[in-house]
LUMFI-817602 format. One record per atom (N, C-alpha, C): z, x, y; residue in one letter. Coordinates in steps of 0.02 Angstrom, whole numbers, padded with zeros to 5 digits, always signed. Layout:
% residues N
ZXYA/...
% end
This chain:
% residues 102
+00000+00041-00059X/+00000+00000+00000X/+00000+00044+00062X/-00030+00026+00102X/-00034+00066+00180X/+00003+00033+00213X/+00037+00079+00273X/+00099+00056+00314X/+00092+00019+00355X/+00018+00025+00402X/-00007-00017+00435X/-00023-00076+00415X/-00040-00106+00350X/-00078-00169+00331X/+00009-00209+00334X/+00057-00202+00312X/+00103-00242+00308X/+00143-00251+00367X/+00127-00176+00453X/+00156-00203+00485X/+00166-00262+00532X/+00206-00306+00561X/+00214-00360+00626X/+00170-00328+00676X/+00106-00380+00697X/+00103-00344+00749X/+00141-00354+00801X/+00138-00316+00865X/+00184-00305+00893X/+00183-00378+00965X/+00240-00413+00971X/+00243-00467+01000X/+00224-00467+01057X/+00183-00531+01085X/+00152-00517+01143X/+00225-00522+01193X/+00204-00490+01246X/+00270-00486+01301X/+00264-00521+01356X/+00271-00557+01373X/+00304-00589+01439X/+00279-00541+01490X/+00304-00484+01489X/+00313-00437+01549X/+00233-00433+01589X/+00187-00427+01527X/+00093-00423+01508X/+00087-00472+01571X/+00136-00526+01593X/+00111-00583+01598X/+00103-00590+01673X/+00162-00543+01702X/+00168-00536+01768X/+00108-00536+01842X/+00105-00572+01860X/+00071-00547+01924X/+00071-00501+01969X/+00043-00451+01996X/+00055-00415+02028X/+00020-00425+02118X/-00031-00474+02110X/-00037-00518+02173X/-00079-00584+02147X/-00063-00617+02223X/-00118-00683+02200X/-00142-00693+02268X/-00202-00703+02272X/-00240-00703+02323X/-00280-00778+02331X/-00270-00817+02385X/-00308-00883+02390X/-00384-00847+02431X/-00425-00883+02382X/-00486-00872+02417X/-00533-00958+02417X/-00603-00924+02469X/-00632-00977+02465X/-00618-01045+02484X/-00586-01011+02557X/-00558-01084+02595X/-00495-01116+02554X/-00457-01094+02516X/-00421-01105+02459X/-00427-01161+02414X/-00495-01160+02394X/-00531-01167+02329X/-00529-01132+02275X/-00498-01071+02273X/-00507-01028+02215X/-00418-00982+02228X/-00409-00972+02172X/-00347-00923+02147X/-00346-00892+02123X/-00345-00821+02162X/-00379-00762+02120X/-00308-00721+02100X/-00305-00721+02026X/-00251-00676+02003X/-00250-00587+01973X/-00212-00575+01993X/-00216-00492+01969X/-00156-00478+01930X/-00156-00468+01875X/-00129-00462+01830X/-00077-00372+01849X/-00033-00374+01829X/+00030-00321+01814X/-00027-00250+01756X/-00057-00277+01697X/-00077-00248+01641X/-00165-00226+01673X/-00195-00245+01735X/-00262-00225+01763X/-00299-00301+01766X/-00267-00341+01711X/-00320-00399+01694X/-00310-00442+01768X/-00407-00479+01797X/-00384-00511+01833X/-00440-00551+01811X/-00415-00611+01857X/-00433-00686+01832X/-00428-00743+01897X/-00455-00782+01899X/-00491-00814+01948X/-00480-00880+01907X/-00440-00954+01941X/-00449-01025+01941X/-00472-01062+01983X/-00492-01094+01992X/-00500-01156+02038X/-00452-01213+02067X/-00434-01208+02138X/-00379-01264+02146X/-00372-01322+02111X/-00454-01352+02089X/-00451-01402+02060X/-00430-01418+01988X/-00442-01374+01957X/-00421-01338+01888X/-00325-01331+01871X/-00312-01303+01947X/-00256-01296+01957X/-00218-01374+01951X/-00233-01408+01967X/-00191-01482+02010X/-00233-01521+01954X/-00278-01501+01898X/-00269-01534+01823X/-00254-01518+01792X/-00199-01462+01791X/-00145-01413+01734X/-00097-01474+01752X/-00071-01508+01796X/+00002-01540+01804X/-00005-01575+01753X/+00057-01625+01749X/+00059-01686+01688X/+00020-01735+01744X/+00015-01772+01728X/-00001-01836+01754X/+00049-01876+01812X/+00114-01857+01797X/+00173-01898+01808X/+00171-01852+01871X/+00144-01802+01872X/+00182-01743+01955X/+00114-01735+01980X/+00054-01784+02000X/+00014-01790+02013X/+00020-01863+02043X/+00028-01868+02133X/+00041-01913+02158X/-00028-01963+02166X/-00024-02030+02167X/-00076-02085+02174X/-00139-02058+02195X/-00106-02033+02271X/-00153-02022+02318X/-00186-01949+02316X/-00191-01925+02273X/-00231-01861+02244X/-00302-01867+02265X/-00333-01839+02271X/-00399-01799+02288X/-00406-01749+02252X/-00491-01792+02223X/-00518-01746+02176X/-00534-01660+02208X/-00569-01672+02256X/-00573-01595+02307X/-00498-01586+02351X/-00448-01545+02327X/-00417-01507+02347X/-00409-01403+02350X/-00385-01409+02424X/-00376-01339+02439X/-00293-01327+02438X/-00291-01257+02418X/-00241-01224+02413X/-00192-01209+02480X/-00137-01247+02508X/-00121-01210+02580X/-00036-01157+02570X/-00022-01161+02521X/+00035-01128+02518X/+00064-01113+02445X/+00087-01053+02437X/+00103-01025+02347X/+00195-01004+02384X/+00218-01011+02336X/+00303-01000+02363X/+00330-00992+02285X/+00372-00918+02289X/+00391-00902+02238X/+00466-00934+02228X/+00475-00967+02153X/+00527-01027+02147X/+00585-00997+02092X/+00563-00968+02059X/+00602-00921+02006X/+00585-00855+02010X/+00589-00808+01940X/+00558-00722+01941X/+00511-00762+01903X/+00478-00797+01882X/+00446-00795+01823X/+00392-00847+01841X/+00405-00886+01903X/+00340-00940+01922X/+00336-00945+02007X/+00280-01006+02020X/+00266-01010+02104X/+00265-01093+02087X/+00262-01109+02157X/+00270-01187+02170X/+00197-01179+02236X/+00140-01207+02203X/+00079-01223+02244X/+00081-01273+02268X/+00060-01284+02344X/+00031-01328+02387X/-00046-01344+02397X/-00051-01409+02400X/-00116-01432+02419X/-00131-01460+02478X/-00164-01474+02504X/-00185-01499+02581X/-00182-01553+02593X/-00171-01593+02521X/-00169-01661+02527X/-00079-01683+02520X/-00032-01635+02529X/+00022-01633+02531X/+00074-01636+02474X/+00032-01637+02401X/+00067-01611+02349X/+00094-01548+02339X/+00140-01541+02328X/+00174-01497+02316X/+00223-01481+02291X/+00222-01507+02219X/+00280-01506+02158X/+00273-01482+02106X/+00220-01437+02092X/+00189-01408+02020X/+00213-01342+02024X/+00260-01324+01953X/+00293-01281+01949X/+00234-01229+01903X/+00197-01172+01921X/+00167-01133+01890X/+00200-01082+01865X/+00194-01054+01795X/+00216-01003+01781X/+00202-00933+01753X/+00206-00893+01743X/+00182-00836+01763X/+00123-00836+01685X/+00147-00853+01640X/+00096-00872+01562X/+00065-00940+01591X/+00069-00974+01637X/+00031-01021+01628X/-00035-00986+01689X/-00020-00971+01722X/-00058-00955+01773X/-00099-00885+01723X/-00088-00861+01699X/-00130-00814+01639X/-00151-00849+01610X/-00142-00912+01574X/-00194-00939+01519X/-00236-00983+01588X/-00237-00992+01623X/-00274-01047+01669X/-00316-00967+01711X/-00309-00927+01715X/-00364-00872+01764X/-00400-00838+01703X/-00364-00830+01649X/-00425-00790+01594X/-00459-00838+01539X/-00436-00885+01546X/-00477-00931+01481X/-00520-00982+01491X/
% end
């Protein structure tokens, strides 16, 4: 048996997950992320504000929304603003990585 075939690979980390900036672009239409590990990745506000549940997505939503404010809420997430005055979506630092690279 070889040592390698039976080992764990090694657990993905949290840390991988970090941001190291986030940049609103495109009239804040777009959310450009830069990853801690080099990786960067790019969402769409709109993309963004259809990650929420349903329930933290107020009536009066607009399909075209811009980005006007990111505010860091824990170590580990941001709380985004939209122009249309939502602003209750808790992003977190793995979610905002699976939503800019996938």
């Amino acid at each position: 048996m070889a040592g390698d075939e039976n080992q764990e690979p090694e657990p993905w980390s949290i840390e991988r997950t970090w941001p190291s900036e986030l940049r609103v672009q495109n009239n804040g239409h777009v959310l450009k992320v830069t990853f801690q590990d080099g990786v960067v990745g790019s969402v769409s506000s709109q993309c963004l504000r259809d990650a929420l549940p349903r329930a933290a997505r107020p009536p009066w939503a607009r399909s075209a929304v811009a980005i006007v404010a990111i505010e860091q809420i824990k170590a580990d997430a941001v709380r985004i603003g939209f122009d249309d005055g939502h602003d209750t979506g808790v992003y977190t630092w793995r979610l905002l990585r699976s939503l800019t690279t996938h």
